[in-house]
Structure formats: C-alpha cells, structure tokens
N, C-alpha and C positions, 0 to 999 in steps of 0.2 A: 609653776603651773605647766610651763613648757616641758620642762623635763617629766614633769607624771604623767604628761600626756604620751611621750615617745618611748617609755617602759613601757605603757600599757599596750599603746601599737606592737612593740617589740617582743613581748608576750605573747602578743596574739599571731603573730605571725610566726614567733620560734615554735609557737602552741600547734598549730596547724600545721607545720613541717613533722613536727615528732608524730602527731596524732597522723597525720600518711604515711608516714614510713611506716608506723606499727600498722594500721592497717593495711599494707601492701604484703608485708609480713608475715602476717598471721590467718590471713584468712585465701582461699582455693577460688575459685568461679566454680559453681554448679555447672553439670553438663558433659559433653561430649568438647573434646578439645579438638575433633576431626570435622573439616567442611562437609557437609552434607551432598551427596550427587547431584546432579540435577535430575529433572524431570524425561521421563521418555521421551516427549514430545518437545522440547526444548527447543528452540530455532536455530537452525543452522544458516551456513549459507544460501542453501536452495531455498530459502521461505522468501528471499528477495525475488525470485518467480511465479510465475502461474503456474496452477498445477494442473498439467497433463494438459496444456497446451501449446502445438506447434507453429513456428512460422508458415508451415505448406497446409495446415491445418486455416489457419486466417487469409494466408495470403491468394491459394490455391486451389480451396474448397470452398471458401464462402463469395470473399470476394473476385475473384476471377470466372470461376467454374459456375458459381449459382448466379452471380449478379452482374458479369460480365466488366466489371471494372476496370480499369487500368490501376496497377500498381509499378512504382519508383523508387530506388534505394534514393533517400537523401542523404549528401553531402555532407549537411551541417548537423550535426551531431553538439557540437561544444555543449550547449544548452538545456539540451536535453533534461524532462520532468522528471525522469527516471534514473539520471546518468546510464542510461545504455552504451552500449556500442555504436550501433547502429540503429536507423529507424526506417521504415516505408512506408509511403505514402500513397493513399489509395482513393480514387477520386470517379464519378460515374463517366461513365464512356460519353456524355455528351457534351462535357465541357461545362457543363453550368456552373462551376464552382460554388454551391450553393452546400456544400455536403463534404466533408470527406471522411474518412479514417487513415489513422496513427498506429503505427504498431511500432513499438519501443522494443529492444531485444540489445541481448550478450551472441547467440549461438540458435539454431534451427529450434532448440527445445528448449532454451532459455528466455520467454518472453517476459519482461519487466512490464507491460503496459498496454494496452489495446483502449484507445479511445475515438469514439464516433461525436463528429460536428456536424450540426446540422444550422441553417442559416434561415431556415424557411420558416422561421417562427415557433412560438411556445406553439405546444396539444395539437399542432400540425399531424397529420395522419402520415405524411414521410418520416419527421425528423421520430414520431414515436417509433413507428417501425423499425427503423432504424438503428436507434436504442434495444427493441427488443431481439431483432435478427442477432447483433452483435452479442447480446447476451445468451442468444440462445448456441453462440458458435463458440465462446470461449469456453460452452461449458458440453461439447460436443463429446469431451471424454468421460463423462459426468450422467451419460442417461436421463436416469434417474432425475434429475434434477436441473433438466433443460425448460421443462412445461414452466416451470415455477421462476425460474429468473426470466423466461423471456417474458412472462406476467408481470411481474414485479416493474422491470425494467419499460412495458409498456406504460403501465399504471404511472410510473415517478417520471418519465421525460418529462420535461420542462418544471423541473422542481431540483431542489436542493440537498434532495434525500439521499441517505447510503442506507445498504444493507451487505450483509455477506453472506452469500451462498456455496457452499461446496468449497471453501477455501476462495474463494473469489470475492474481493469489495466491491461493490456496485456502485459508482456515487455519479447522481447528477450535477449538472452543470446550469447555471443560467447566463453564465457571459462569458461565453460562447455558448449556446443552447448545444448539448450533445451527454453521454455519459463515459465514463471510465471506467474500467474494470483492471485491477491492480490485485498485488494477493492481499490476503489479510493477512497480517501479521500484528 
C-alpha cells in the first residue's frame, strides 16, 4: 500500500515538472516585452514641496509685514514632521503663547510644511482666522484660488477635515487645534 502510494506521489510530481517545462517551452507571453514610460505628470522630487511657495513669502509678507510677528530659526530640527532641514518659528508680538506658526523647509523655495496652532479653543474667531490667513498665504502664488482655501480653511478649523487645493493639502487638527498645509502628493 505504501509503496502505491509513493509511485502515485512520484507521478504526480514527475507529471507536473515535465508538464512546466513543456509549458515554459512552447508557449510566448502576449504583449509588449518593453516597460512602459511613465506618466507626464509623474512625481518627482519637487512634489515633496509646496508649490510656488516661499520662505520670505511666509515669513516676510504674511507674518512679519502684515501681522507683525516675530519669527525664530529653530535649532532643533532632528524631529522634524517633515524631515526638513530647517524650521521657523513664528509667534504674535505679545507673548501670549496662545498661537503660533511652523514653517518646515530644505532652501528659501523649498518649503516642506506651513502649520498654524492655535490654543484659544475650537470655532474661536482667532484660531479660525488664523487657519484661513495662513491658507490664504500659502496660496498667494495661486490667485485664483486664494478666496477658496481661505473659505475652506475657515469653514473646517477645529475639525479633522482635509482637502486639496491648487496642489496644496489642507488638513485640520484637533490636538493641537491649528491646520496644516503640506503638498499633495
């Protein structure tokens, strides 16, 4: 019995070896044997950035010039949400620490990151603002399409929503109540 049983195995698997060899053999693959290009649009390394936004654009037109803020290169980097290079920190001129903004960057045109915290609670009329200023400043090379994120961005503070606009993700926050805007990719 033993032994009918290890012919029959043995069969079946001599059987199955010969029956892939002839099949490897004799038969082509349909198709194109060359990879296909990729797409136009295909990400590169610039899609790890913002598009057509600058550090002196954030740091120097929004925060400084229109809202009078003080801004700080930070140190501490290792940690970084972004892995950037570098990050500034940007905080209102009166100390309340109740607020600030994050900007994440490689180089002046290379910003990885722009996020606003706000401390003063959910549907606050600051931290929305806030939220929408910053939305309407990342997207300051964007025309077009500044009305509409700073809406958006008012609308969703103190919620958990994203959206993307112009190449930009928008995603709220609730712990820490603030938004982020990151590219989409």
């Amino acid at each position: 019995m033993l032994t009918t049983i290890g012919v029959a195995v043995a069969a079946l698997v001599l059987g199955g070896v010969i029956g892939g060899v002839v099949g490897l053999a004799t038969t082509q693959p349909r198709g194109e044997n060359v990879v296909p290009a990729f797409a136009e649009k295909f990400p590169d390394a610039d899609a790890q950035y913002l598009p057509g936004v600058t550090l002196s654009m954030i740091v120097d037109d929004w925060m400084k010039t229109a809202n009078k803020w003080k801004c700080t290169k930070d140190p501490k980097v290792e940690d970084l949400y972004s892995r950037a290079k570098a990050q500034i920190k940007c905080e209102p001129p009166d100390d309340r620490g109740d607020m600030h903004v994050d900007i994440e960057y490689d180089a002046d045109d290379k910003i990885k990151l722009v996020e606003a915290t706000c401390w003063l609670g959910l549907h606050t009329e600051a931290c929305e603002s806030l939220a929408a200023t910053m939305a309407d400043a990342v997207l300051a090379a964007q025309p077009k399409l500044r009305k509409k994120a700073q809406k958006w961005a008012e609308q969703n503070a103190g919620s958990e929503r994203a959206t993307t606009i112009g190449g930009i993700r928008f995603e709220g926050n609730l712990n820490p109540n603030g938004m982020q805007a990151m590219p989409a990719v």
